[in-house]
RODO-2510 file (C-alpha; in nm, 4 decimals, decimal comma):
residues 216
     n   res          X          Y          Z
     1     x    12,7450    10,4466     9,5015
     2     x    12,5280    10,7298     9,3315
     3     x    12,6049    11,1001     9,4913
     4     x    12,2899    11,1448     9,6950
     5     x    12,3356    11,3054    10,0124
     6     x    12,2625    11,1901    10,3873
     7     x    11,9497    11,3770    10,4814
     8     x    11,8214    11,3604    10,1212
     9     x    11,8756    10,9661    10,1386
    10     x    11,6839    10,9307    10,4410
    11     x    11,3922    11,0971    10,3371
    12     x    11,3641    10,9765    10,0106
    13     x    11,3352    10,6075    10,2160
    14     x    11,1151    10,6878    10,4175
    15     x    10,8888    10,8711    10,1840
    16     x    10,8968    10,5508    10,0346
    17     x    10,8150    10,3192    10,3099
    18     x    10,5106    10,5281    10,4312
    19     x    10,3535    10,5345    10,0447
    20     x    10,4262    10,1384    10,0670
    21     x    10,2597    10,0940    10,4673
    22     x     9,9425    10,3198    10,3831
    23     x     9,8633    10,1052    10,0439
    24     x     9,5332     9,9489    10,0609
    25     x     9,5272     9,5817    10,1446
    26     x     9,6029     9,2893     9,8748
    27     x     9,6433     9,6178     9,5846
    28     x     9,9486     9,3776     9,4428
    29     x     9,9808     9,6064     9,1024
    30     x    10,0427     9,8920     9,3588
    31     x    10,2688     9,6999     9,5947
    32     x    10,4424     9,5269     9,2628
    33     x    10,5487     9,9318     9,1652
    34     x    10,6336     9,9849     9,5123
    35     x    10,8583     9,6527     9,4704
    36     x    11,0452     9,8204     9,1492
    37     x    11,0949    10,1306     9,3310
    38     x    11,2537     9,9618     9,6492
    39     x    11,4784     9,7283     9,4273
    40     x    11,5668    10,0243     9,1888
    41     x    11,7041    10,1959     9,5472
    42     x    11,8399     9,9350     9,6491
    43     x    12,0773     9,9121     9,2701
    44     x    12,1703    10,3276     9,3126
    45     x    12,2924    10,2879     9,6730
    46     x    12,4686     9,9627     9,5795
    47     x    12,4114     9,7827     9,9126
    48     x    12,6082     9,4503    10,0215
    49     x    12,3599     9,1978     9,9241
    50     x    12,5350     8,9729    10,1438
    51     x    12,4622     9,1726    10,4584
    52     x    12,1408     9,2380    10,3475
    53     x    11,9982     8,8815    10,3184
    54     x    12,1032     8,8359    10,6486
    55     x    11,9484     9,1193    10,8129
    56     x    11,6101     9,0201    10,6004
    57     x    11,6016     8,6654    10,6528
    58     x    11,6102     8,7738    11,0356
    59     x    11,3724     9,0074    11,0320
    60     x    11,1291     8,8218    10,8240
    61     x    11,1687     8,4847    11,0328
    62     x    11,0109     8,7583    11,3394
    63     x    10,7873     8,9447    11,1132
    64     x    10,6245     8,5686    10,9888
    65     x    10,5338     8,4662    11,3422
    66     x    10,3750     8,8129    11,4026
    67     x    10,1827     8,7939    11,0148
    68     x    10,0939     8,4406    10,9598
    69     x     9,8095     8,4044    11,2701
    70     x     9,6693     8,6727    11,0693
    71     x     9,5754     8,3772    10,7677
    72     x     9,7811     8,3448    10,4459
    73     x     9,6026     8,5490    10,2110
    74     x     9,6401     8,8704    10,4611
    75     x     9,9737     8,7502    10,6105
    76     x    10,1093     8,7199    10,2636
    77     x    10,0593     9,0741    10,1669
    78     x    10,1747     9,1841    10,4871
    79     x    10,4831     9,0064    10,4517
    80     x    10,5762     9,1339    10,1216
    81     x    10,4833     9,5265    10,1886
    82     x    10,7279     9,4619    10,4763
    83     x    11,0152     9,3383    10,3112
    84     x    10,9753     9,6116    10,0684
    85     x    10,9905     9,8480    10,3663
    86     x    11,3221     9,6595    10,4976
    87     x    11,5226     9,6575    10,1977
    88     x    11,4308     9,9927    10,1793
    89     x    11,5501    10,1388    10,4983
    90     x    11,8187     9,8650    10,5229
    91     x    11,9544     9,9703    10,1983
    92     x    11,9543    10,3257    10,3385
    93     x    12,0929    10,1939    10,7266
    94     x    12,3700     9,9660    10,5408
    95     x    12,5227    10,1923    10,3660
    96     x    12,5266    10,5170    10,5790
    97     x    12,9098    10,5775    10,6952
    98     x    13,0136    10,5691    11,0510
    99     x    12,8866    10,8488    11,3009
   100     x    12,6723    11,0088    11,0384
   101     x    12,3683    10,9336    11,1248
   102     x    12,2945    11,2946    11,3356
   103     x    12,3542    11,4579    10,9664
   104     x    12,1155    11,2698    10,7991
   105     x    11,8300    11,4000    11,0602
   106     x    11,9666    11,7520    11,0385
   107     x    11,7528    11,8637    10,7925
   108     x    11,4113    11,6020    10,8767
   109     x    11,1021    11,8328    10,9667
   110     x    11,0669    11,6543    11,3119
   111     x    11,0850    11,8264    11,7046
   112     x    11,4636    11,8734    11,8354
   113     x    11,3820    11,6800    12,1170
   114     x    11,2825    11,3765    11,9005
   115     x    11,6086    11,4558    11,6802
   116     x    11,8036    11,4248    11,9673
   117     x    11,6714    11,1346    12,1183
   118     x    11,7039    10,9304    11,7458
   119     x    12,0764    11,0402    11,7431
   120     x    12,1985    10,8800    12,0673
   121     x    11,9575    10,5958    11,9604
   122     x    12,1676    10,5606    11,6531
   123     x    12,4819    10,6065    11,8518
   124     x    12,4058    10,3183    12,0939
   125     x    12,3452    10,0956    11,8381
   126     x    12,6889    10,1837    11,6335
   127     x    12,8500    10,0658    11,9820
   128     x    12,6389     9,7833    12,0182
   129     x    12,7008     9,6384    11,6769
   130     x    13,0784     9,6968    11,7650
   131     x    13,1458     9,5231    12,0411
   132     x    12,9307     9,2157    11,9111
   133     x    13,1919     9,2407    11,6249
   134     x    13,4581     9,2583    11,9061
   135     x    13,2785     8,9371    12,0955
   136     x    13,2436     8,7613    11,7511
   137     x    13,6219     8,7860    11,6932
   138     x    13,7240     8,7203    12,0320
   139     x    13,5346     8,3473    11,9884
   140     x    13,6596     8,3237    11,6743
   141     x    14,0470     8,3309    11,8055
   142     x    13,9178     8,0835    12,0666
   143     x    13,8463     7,8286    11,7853
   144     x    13,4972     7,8537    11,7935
   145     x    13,3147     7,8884    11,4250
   146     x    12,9938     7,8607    11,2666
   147     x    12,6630     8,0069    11,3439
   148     x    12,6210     7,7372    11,6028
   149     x    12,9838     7,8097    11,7959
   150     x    12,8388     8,1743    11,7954
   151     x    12,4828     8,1082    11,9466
   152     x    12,6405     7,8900    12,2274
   153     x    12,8785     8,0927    12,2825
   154     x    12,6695     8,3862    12,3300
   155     x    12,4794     8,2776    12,6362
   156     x    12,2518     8,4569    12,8811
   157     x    12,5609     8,5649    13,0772
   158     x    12,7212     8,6585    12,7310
   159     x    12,4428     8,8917    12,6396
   160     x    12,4438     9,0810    12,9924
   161     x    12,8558     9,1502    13,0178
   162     x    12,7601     9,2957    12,6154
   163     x    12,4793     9,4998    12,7473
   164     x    12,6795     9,6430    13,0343
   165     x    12,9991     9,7057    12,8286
   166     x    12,8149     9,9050    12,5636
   167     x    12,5997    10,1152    12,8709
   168     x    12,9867    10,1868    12,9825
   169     x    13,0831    10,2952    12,6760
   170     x    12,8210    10,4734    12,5395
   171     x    12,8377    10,6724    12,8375
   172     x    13,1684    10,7806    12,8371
   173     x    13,0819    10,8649    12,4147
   174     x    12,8176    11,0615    12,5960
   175     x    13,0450    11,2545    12,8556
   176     x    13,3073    11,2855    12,6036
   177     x    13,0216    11,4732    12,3453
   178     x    12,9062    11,7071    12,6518
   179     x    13,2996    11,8032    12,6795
   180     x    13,3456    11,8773    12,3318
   181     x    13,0648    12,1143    12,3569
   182     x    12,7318    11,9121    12,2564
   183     x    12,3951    12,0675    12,3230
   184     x    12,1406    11,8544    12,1666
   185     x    12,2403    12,0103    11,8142
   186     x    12,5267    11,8989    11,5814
   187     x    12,7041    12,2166    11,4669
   188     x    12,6715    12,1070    11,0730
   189     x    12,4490    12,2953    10,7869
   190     x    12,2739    12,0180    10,6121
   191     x    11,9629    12,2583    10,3915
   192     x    11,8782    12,0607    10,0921
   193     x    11,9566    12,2283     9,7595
   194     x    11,6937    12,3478     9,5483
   195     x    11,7810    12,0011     9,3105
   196     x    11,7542    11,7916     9,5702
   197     x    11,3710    11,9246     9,7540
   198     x    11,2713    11,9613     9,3296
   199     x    11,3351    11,5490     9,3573
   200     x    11,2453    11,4796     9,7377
   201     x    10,8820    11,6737     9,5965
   202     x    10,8602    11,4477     9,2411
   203     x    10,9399    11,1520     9,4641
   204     x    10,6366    11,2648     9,7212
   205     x    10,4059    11,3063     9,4955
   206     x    10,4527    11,0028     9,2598
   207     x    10,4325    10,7829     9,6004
   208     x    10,1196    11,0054     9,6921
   209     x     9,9466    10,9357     9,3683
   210     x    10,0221    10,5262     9,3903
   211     x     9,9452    10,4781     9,7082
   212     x     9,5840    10,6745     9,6421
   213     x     9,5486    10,4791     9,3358
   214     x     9,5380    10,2086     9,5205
   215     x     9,1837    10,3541     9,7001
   216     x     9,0030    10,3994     9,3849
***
């Protein structure tokens, strides 16, 4: 995976994914550059391609019944700007290492409060997507394979005994970070270096310029 670091990652994508949502509708030159740039991210951060046709093929099969009442010649280029969007930010999301998502935001120009609130978001859904791995391997040692074993086995019932294990546990995460000292703030130092905001601005402004481009 190419050297880039977490907060510098994070707003490169999402640079990125705003240029591609404020393109002007059916521009398909500018959403076809837009395409490049997402699958040319998508090569430097080396992503799983595995785990990320799953998590597209999901989000698309929601994002269809949303886009398609729309009518096909809209709902297709809303369809491909968002994939575009999702393999960028699940290129970024898939390969960000455990409990680092706090130092990725360190450095984004957003309110504390909102920082904060993004960080246990992100902390929650580590736990989450643990103990479904934990519930996944429990049915698998009770014989029970396949996506079909999984969905029946994950019934209503299921679901709320996962929801109230992860509340439990995030909460004791949460009253074990207040012990250790937690304030809202993560005591790291995360300041871009001048190489890095040189690229974050040549990366702003060529996504500026295509996605006005696509207004003219």
């Amino acid at each position: 995976m190419l050297k880039i670091s977490l907060p510098l990652r994070l707003q490169l994508s999402l640079i990125i994914v705003i240029g591609a949502a404020f393109l002007k509708h059916h521009t398909w030159s500018n959403l076809l550059v837009y395409g490049a740039i997402a699958i040319l991210w998508m090569w430097l951060l080396q992503v799983p391609i595995r785990k990320l046709g799953g998590l597209l093929g999901a989000e698309l099969i929601f994002l269809s019944l949303v886009a398609l009442p729309l009518g096909w010649e809209r709902a297709s280029f809303l369809l491909v700007r968002s994939l575009i969007c999702l393999i960028v930010m699940n290129s970024f999301l898939l390969t960000l290492p455990p409990h680092s998502f706090g130092i990725a935001l360190k450095d984004l120009p957003i309110p504390a409060p909102l920082k904060e609130n993004l960080l246990l978001a992100g902390q929650y859904l580590e736990i989450l997507l643990s103990e479904v791995g934990r519930m996944q391997r429990s049915a698998q040692l009770r014989g029970i394979n396949g996506a079909g074993g999984w969905l029946r086995y994950a019934s209503a019932a299921m679901i709320g005994a996962l929801y109230l294990r992860t509340l439990d546990r995030a909460e004791r995460v949460y009253a074990a970070m207040i012990t250790r000292g937690y304030n809202g703030q993560l005591p790291i130092d995360s300041t871009l270096k001048p190489k890095e905001r040189f690229t974050l601005i040549t990366v702003g402004i060529t996504a500026t310029c295509i996605t006005l481009s696509s207004y003219l």
